[in-house]
N, C-alpha and C positions, 0 to 999 in steps of 0.2 A: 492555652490554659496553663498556668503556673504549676510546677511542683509545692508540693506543702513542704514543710520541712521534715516530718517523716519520709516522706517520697526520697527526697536528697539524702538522708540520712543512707535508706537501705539502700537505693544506689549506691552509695559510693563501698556499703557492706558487700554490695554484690561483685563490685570491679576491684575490689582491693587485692585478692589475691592471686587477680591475671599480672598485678605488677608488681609482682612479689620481686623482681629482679630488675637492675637497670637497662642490660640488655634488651630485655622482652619491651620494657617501656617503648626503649628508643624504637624499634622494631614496628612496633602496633602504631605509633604517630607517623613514624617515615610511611607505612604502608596507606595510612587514612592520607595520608595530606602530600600525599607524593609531589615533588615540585618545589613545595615550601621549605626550604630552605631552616626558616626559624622555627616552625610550629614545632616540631619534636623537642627543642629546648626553651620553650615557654615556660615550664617549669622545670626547676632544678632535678636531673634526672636522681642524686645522689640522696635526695629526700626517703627517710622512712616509707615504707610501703602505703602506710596507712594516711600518713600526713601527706605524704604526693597523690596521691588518689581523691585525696578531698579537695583539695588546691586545684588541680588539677577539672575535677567536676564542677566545681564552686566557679572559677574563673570564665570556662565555657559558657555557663550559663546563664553568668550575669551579663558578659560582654558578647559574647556568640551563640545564641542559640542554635543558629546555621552548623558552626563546627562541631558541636556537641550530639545535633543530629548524625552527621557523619561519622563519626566515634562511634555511636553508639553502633551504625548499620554494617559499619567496618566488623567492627567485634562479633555483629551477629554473624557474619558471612563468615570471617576466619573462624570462629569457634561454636558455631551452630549448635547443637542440643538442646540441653535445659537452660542454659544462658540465655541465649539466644531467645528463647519462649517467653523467659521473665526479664528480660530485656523491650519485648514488642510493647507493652503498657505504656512505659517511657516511651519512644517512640512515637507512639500514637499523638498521645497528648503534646509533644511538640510541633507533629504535622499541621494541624488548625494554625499557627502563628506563621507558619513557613510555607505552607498552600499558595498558590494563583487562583485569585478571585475565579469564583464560577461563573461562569458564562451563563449570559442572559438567555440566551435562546442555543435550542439544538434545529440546524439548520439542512437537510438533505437534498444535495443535489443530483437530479436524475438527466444525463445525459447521453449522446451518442459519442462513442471514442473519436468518430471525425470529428466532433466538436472540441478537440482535447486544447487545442492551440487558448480557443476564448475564453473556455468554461477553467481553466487553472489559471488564467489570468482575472479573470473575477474572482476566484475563491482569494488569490495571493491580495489582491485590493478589498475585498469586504473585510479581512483579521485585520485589516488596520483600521476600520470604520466604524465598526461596532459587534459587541461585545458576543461571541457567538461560537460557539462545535462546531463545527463544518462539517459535516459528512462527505466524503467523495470517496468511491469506491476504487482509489489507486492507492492511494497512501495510507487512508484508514479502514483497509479491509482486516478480519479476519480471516485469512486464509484456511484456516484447519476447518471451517466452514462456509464458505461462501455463499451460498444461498441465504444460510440461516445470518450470518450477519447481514448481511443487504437488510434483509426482512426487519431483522432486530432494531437495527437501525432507525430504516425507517419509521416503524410503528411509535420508537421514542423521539420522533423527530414532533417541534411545533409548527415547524413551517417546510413544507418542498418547494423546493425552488427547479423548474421544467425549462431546460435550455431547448428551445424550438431552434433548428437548423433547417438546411434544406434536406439532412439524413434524416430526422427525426421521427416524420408517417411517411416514409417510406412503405416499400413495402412488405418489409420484414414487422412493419405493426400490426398482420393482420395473424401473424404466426403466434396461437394461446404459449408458445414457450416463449417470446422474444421477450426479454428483460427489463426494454422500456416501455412494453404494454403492462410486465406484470406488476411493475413498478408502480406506474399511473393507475393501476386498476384496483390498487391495495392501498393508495392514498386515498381514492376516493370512495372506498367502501369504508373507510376508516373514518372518513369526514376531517383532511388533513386538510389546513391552506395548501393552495396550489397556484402558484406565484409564477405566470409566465415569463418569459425571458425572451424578449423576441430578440434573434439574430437577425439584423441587418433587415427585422421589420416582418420576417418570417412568423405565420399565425399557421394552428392545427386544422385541416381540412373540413369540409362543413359535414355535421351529427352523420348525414346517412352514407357517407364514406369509410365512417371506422367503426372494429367491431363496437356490438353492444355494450360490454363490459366498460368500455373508454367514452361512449358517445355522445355524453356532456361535456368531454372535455371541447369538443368541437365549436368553433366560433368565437370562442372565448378569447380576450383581448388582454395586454398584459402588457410587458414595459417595453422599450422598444432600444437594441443596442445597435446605434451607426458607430464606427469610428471617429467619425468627427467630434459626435456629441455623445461620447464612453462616460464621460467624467460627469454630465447630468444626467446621462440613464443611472447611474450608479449611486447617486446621491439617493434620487427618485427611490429606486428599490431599497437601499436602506431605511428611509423615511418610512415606505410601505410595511417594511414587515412587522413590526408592532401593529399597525392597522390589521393587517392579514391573520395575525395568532389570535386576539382580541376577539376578530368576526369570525369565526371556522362556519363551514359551510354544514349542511347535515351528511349522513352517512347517503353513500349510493346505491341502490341495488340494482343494477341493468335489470333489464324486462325478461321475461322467461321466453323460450323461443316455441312460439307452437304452430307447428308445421300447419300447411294448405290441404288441404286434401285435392287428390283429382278429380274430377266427375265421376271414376268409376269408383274409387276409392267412398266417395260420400254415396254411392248408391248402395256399394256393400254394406257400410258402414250403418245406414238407415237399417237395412234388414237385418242386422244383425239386433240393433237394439229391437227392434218389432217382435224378434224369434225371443231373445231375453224377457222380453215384457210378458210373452204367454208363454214363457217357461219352458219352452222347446230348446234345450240347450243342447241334446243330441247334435240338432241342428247346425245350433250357433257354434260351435266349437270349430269344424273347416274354415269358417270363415272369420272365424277368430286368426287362425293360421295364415288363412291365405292373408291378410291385412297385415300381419306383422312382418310375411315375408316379402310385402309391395314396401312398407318401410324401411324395411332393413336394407332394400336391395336400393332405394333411394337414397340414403345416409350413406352408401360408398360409394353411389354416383357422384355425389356431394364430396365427398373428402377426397374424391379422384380433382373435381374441377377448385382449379386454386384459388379462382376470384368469387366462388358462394364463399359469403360472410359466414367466418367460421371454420372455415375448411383446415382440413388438420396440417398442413404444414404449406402454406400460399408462398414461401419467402424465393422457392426455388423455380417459379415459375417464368420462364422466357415473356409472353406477355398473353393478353386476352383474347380468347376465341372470339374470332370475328360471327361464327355460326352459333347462338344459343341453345340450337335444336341436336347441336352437335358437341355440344362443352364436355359430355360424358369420354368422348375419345382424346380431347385436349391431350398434347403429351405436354409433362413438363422437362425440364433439361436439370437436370442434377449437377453441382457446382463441384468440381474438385477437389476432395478435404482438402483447409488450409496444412502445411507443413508444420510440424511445432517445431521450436528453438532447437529439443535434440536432432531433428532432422535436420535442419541444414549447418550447424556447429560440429557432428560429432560422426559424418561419413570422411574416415581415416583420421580424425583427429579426436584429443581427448578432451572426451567434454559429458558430464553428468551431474544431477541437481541432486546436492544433499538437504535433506529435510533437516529444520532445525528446529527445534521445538520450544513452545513458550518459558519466558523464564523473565529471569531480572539483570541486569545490568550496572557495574558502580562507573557512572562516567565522571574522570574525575576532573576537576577544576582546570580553568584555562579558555582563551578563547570568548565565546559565548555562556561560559559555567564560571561563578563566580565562586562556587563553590562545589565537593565531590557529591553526586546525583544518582543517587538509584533513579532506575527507567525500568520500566515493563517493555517486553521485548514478544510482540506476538507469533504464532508460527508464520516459516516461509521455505523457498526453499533460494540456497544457492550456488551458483556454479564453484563444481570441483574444486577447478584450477583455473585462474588469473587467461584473460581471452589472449589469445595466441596471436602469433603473425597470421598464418593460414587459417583461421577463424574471421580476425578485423580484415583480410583480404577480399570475404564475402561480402561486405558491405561495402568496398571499392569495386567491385567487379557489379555493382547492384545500382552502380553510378551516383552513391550516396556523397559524395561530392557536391553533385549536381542538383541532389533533389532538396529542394528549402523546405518543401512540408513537414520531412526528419528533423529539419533543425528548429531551435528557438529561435527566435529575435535576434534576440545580443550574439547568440553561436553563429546565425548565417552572416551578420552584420560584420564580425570579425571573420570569419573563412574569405569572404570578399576583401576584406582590406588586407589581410595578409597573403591571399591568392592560395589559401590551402587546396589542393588535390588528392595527398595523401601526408601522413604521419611524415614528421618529420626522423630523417635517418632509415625512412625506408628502403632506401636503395643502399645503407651500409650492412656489408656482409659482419661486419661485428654485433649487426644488432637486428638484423633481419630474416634469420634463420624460422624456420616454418614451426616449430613445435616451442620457439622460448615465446615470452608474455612479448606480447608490442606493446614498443614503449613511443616516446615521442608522439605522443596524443595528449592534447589538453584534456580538459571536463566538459568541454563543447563538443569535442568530438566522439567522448565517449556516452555522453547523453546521447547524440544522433542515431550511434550507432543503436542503441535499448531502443530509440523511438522504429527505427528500421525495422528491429525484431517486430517490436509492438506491432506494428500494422501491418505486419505480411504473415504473422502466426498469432492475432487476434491475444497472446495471451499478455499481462501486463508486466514489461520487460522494464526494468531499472536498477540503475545503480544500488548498493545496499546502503542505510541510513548509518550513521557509525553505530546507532545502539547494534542496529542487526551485524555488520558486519565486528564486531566485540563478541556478541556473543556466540558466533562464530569460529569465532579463535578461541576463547577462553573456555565452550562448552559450559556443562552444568557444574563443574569444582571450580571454573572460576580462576584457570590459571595464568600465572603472568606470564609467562608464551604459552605456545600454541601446544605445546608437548608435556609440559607441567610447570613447578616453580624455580627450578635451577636452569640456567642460560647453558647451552650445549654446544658448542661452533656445530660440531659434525652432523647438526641436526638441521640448518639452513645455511644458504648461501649468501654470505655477509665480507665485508672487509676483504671484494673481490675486485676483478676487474672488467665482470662482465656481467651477462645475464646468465641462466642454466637452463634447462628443458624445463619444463613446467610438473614433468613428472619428475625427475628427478631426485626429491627428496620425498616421493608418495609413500613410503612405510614409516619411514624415521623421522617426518617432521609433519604430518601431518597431526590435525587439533581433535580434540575427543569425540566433534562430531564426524570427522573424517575428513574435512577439509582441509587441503593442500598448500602450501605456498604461502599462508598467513603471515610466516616473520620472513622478512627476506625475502632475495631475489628483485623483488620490486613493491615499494610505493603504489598502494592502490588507492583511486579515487572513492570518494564516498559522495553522496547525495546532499551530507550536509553542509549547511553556511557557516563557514567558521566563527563569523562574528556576532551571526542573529542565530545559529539553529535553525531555520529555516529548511524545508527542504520541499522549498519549491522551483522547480525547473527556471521559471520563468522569472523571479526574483533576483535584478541585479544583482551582483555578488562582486565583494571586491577576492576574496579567499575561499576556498572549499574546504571540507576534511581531507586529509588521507590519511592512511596507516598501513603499519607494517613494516616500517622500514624498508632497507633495498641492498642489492650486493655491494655498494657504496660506501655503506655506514661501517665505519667504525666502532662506534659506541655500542653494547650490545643495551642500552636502556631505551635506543629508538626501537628495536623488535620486542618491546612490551605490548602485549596485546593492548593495552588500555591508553598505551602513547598517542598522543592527537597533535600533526601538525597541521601545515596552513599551505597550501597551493593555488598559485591565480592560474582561474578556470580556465585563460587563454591562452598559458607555458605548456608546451610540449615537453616534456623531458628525459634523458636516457635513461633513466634510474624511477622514470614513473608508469604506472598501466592502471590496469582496473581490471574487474572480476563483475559479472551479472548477479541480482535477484529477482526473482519471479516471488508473485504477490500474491497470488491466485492460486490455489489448489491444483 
């Protein structure tokens, strides 16, 4: 939507007296358009205040509306108050023109983490296919609530999409907490499509197998994914899901469950109403008693045996009583809590998850950003300090070499061609000491090692995205390193000739969320695709993020929080590492 020319008018009333000086000019463009070289002298800085601020406004926004956006968001950030408020209007009314079309459909995928290999490689091929949200509860969770998004989610989704594995009715479906029963059970009380996905031709077991809550999902047929023929199941379900949003099915309400009685229980039961009916309730009141204490005492014979349908927690049960007359004494075998990430990262070494909380982000131009980008940046949390030698030694001693389930495709496909075993320069004492960051690890290796965590502490282990890892280092002011806006040697380890402990600079260079190691020391990997943005695992890549610069650098403008270079995901490097986020509350 256009400015009137009033609008431009008080605009440019509004900005005229932040460029009341040539200095500040120059200053406010180099910081919006960092990189660009010309932008700051686009117009003549020596102009009148008033006459360069209209030139200035006028030329942006007849030729770049893009840059004029960024101007504006620059200014709001650097000089925030009442600026900044009557600045948002403008704003606004540029976002409609510079927006990414809205997506046709919101799309929720419910699945088992053992499904993680298939079900992220369909999501990375359906964003190329048609027009659609994606829901997947790794990358676009809310962490500050987890439940409540899932829920959220879902409920605004138009279609779910149910990837059947051979995990999928397990036995943890029968568990009322398991997440892909409550999942399933709130789409169809909703009246959601529900779009199967057969893996490898995998269907849900038949109605009187699963709780009541789910038990239409049962027998139901759906699309069917072989390897061979990926690329025409894929087409098929694209084609499907406008059929599938179109027809919704109606809401579900599982059946109410109403107990049997036993013969003795129905002979009391008779007499008590008989005693009620002639009004002798002196009477009926024992045997009121006595019935509800045969039920009650029934109901925890029940939630003792873990294969009655229903039973309050079935997932931990060794297997099924052979004796039925005997199910009440069934033991079950209790699993040993899985280990979380600080348990096996952080016995004698340093290792702790800082929460970081939601906020915004200016990512600026370069790469995949043709232009500087505010991002929303949801909460998360992540590690300290940069992963250590004696940390990444866990996940070699766990024979993550060995195991290809940890790896992607393209990461095990190149660990085999180049004969990886462990990080390159592990066996040099220059670069191998137990408490500095290991280095000489591509992005294939350091994805493995998150999927490692991932499936032995359940919790969701990855790389940080560059927004998250930004604001991370910048915090809520927003600054150009990690410690504030003047560059400080003594405050990281730069223009050295090695790597440092990872605590090392823990008082004096840590970032206002408290996170460590951000400038300097080392280059850490990030999640995203330098060239698409992308930040899916599984997604070719010819380059990744990193940031932070490293003991290496000489320039102190590579340890700018907001710096973005370019690493192929299969160089190992002395001067590169990476640091974990967790996703998940």
């Amino acid at each position: 939507m256009p400015y009137s020319r009033h609008e431009v008018k008080n605009l440019i009333t509004l900005l005229t007296p932040l460029f009341s000086d040539r200095e500040r000019r120059k200053n406010i463009l180099t910081w919006t358009f960092w990189g660009d070289n010309e932008k700051p002298y686009s117009v003549s800085l020596d102009l009148p205040a008033m006459i360069y601020t209209e030139t200035l406004i006028t030329d942006f926004y007849r030729s770049s509306r893009a840059d004029l956006m960024s101007l504006l968001q620059a200014i709001q950030e650097r000089e925030g108050g009442d600026l900044a408020d009557h600045l948002q209007p403008y704003v606004e009314k540029l976002r409609p023109d510079l927006a990414p079309p809205k997506p046709k459909y919101k799309l929720f995928i419910s699945y088992r983490r053992k499904s993680w290999d298939f079900t992220h490689r369909l999501v990375a091929d359906m964003r190329n296919k048609i027009s659609a949200d994606i829901f997947i509860d790794f990358s676009s969770i809310d962490s500050s609530n987890f439940e409540e998004s899932i829920l959220r989610n879902l409920r605004d989704s138009d279609c779910v999409l149910l990837v059947v594995s051979e995990h999928t009715f397990n036995e943890r479906i029968h568990d009322p907490e398991d997440w892909m029963r409550r999942e399933i059970g709130e789409a169809l009380r909703l009246g959601k499509p529900i779009v199967l996905l057969a893996h490898e031709g995998r269907y849900p077991p038949p109605p009187d197998q699963l709780p009541a809550d789910i038990r239409v999902i049962g027998g139901r047929q759906g699309i069917e994914f072989y390897p061979r023929f990926y690329e025409e199941a894929l087409d098929k379900l694209v084609a499907f899901i406008p059929i599938a949003v179109q027809n919704p099915p109606d809401p579900y309400q599982p059946p109410l469950y109403v107990p049997q009685l036993t013969q003795e229980e129905s002979v009391l039961h008779d007499r008590l109403i008989a005693l009620c009916q002639s009004g002798n309730y002196q009477a009926a009141l024992p045997l009121l008693e006595h019935l509800a204490t045969l039920q009650a005492q029934r109901d925890k014979t029940e939630a003792r045996n873990p294969f009655i349908q229903g039973a309050a927690n079935p997932r931990h049960a060794e297997r099924p009583p052979t004796d039925k007359s005997d199910s009440s004494t069934h033991i079950t075998v209790l699993p040993k809590p899985r280990p979380t990430t600080a348990d096996i990262l952080s016995t004698d070494l340093p290792f702790e998850w800082v929460d970081i909380t939601a906020g915004r982000v200016r990512l600026e131009q370069g790469g995949y950003l043709s232009r500087n980008t505010l991002q929303e940046v949801f909460t998360f949390k992540i590690a300290k300090y940069p992963i250590t030698n004696a940390q990444f030694e866990k996940f070699i001693r766990a024979k993550g070499y060995a195991r290809q389930e940890w790896w992607t495709p393209e990461g095990w496909r190149v660990r085999q061609e180049k004969g990886w075993v462990q990080p390159r320069f592990w066996q040099s004492e220059r670069w191998n000491k137990a408490q500095h960051p290991v280095v000489g690890v591509s992005w294939y290796e350091a994805v493995a090692f998150c999927l490692w965590l991932t499936e032995i502490t359940g919790e969701a282990i990855m790389l940080p995205t560059e927004r998250q890892w930004q604001r991370a280092a910048q915090g809520i002011p927003n600054f150009i390193y990690a410690w504030g806006d003047s560059f400080e040697a003594t405050r990281c380890n730069y223009k050295s000739d090695r790597t440092t402990p990872v605590t090392h600079y823990a008082e004096v260079g840590k970032s206002p969320f408290g996170v460590v190691d951000m400038c300097g020391n080392v280059w850490e990997l990030c999640l995203t695709d330098y060239h698409t943005g992308d930040e899916n695992i599984y997604n070719s890549s010819m380059g990744r993020v990193r940031r932070g610069g490293s003991w290496m650098n000489i320039d102190e403008g590579n340890l700018r929080a907001a710096k973005r270079d370019e690493v192929n995901p299969a160089h190992g490097l002395e001067f590169v590492g990476f640091r974990i986020a967790r996703t998940e509350g």
